[in-house]
C-alpha positions in Angstrom: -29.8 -12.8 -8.4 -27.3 -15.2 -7.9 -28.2 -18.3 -6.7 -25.4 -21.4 -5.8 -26.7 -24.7 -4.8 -24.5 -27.2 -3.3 -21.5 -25.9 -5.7 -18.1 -28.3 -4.3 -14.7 -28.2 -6.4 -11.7 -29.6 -6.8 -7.8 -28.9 -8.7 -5.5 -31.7 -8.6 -7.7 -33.8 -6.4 -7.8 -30.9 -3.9 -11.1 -29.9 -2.1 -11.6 -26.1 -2.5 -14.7 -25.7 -2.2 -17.6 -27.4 -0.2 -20.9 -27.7 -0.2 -21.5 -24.0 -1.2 -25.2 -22.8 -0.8 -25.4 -19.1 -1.0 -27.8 -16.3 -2.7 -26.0 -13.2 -3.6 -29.2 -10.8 -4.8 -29.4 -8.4 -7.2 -28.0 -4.6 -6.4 -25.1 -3.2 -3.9 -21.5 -4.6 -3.5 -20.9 -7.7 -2.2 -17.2 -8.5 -0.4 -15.6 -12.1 -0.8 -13.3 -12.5 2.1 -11.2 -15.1 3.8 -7.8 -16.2 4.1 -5.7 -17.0 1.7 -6.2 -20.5 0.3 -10.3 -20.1 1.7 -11.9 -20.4 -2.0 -12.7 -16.6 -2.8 -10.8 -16.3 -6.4 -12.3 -19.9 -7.2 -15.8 -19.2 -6.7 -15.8 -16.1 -8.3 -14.4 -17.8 -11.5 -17.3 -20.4 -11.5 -19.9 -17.7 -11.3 -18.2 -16.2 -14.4 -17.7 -19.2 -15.6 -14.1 -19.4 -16.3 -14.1 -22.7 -14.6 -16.5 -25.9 -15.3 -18.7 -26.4 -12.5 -18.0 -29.7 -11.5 -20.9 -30.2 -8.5 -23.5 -28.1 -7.6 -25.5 -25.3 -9.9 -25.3 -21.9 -10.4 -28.3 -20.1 -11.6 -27.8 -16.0 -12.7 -31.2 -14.4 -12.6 -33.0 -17.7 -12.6 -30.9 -19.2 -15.4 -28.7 -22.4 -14.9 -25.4 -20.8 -15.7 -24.4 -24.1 -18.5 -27.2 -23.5 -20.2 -26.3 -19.2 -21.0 -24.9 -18.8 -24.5 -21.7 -17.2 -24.4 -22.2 -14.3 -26.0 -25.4 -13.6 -24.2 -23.4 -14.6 -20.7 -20.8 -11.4 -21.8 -23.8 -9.1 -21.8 -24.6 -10.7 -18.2 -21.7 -10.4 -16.4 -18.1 -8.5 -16.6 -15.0 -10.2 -15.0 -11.7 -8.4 -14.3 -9.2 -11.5 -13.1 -6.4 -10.8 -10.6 -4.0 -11.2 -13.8 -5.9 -9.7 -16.5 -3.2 -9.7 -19.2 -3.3 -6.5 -21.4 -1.3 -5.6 -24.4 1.5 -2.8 -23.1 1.0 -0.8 -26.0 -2.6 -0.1 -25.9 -3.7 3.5 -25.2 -6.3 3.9 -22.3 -9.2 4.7 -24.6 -8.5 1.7 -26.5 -8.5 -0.6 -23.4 -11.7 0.8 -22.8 -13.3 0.4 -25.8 -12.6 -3.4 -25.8 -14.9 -3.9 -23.3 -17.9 -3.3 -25.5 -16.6 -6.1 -27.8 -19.8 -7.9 -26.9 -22.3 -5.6 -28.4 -20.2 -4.2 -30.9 -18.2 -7.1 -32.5 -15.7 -5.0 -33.7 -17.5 -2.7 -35.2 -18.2 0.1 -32.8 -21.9 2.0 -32.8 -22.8 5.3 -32.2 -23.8 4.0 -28.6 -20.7 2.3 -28.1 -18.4 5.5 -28.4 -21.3 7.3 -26.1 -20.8 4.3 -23.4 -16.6 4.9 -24.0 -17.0 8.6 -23.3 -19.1 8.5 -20.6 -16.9 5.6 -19.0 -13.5 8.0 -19.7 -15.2 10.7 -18.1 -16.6 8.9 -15.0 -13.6 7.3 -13.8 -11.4 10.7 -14.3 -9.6 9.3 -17.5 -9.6 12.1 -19.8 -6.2 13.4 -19.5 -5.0 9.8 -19.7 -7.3 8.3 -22.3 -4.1 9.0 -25.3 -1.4 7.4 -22.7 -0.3 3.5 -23.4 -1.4 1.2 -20.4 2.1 0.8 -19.7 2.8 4.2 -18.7 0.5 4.5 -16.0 0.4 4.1 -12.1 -1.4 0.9 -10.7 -4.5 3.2 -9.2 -4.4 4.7 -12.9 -4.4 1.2 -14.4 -7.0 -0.3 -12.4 -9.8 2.4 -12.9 -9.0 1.9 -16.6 -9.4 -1.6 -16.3 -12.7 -1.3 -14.2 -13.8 1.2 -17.0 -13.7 -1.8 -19.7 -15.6 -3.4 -17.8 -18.2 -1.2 -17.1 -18.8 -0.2 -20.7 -19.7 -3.9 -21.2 -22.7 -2.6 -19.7 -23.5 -6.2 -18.0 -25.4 -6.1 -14.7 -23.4 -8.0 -12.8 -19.2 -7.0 -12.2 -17.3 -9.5 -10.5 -13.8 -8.1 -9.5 -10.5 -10.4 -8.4 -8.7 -8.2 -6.2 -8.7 -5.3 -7.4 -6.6 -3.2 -4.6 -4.0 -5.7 -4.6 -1.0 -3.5 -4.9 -2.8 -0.1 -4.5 -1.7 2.4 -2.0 -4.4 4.3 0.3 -5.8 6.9 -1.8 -6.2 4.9 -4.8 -7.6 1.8 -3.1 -10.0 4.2 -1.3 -11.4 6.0 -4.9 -11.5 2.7 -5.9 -14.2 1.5 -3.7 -16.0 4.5 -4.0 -16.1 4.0 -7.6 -17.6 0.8 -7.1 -20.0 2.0 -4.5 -21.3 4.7 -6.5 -21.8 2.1 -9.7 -24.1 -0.2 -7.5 -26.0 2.6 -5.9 -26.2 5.1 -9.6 -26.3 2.6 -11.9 -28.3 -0.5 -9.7 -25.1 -2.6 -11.2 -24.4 -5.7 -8.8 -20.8 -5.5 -7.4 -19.3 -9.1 -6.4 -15.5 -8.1 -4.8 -12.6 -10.4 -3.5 -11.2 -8.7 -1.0 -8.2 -9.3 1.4 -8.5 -6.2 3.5 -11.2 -6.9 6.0 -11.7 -3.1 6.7 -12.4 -2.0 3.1 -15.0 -4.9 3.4 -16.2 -3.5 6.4 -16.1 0.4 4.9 -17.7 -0.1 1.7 -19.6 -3.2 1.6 -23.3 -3.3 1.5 -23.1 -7.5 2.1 -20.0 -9.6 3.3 -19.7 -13.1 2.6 -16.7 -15.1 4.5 -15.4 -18.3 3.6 -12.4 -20.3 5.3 -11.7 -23.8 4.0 -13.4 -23.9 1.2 -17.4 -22.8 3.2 -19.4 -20.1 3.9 -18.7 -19.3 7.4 -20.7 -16.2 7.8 -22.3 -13.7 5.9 -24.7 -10.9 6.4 -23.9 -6.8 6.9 -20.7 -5.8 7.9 -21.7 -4.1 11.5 -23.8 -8.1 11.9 -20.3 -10.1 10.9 -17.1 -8.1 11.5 -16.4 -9.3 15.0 -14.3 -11.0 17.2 -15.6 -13.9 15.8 -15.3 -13.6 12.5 -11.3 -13.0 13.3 -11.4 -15.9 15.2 -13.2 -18.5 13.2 -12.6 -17.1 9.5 -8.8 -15.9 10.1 -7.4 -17.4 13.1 -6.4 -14.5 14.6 -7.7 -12.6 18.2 -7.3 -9.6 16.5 -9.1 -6.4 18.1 -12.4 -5.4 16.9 -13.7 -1.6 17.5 -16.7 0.6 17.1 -14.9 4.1 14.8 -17.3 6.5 12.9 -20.4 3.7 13.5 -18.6 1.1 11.7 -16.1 -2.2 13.0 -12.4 -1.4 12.4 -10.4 -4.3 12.6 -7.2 -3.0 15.3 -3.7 -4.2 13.6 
């Protein structure tokens, strides 16, 4: 579990986020949203702690996030940043196998080429895992990149974006990937995303901020309404019932 208490912070003397009280629990995937500017990319680096929590506290599974040892924090959580910066020349296999840097210190064990394999295979890299990183497509990328991090084998993933710049079919195996590793593996899945309907589609939670709060959270068919649009992103966009779940009409 995730637990935030009163978390506020600031760049450059700017308020971005306020008075954040939320409890993200362990299992299923979780969807950030909001507009842009509303927090989202902010408060997902201070639960990985990329950034200093400045006000507030974040506990993961009871411990006060400050206190976790970094090496021990690596084998807690997995962070893929919206600009994650890879070296072009780096073959997928090896990509993947630097995400088990953690338990392996460079010095891979029979386990960690088990957990590689097993990653390669489950995200439908094996006629890629020989190609460089900079020779492949930006669905192909990204399920390489979500492969390193699930070989860190940490129980929470905590994902930036990730279908920025995917088309359709790419963004929608994406999501499915990440479904499938909350519901297979019990992994916790915390997401940023943009789209409102692949939050409504594959979300098991949605949490929506707008001006640096929590406006509304809960399940997707409870939040992803009219009002939501309205209050989150200032829009009176059309809301309707398709296949059981809210589509958001553009």
């Amino acid at each position: 579990m995730i637990r935030i208490e009163d978390l506020s912070h600031s760049i450059a003397g700017m308020h971005i986020l306020r008075d954040i009280t939320l409890t993200l629990p362990r299992g299923g995937v979780t969807a950030l949203i909001g507009p842009n500017g509303a927090g989202k990319s902010t408060l997902l680096s201070l639960i990985a702690r990329l950034e200093r929590v400045q006000s507030g506290r974040i506990e993961i599974d009871g411990c006060d996030l400050s206190g976790i040892r970094g090496d021990e924090l690596a084998r807690k959580r997995a962070i893929l940043t919206q600009h994650f910066d890879i070296a072009p020349r780096l073959s997928v296999q090896q990509l993947v196998a630097f995400g088990r840097y953690p338990h392996s210190r460079g010095q891979p064990t029979v386990d960690c080429h088990t957990m590689i394999d097993r990653a390669i295979a489950r995200f439908d890299l094996q006629d890629l895992r020989h190609r460089m990183i900079d020779t492949l497509s930006g669905g192909q990328r990204q399920r390489a990149l979500i492969a390193m991090i699930y070989v860190q084998d940490s129980p929470y993933m905590l994902l930036d974006e990730p279908l920025n710049n995917l088309d359709i079919a790419a963004s929608r195996s994406l999501m499915q990937h990440l479904v499938e590793l909350a519901e297979q593996d019990g992994r916790t899945v915390l997401v940023v995303l943009h789209d409102v309907n692949y939050a409504a589609a594959y979300a098991d939670r949605i949490v929506a901020l707008a001006g640096g709060r929590v406006v509304l959270q809960g399940a997707p068919a409870d939040v992803v309404d009219a009002t939501l649009l309205r209050e989150v992103f200032g829009t009176d966009a059309t809301v309707e019932q398709v296949g059981g779940r809210a589509v958001v009409m553009v």
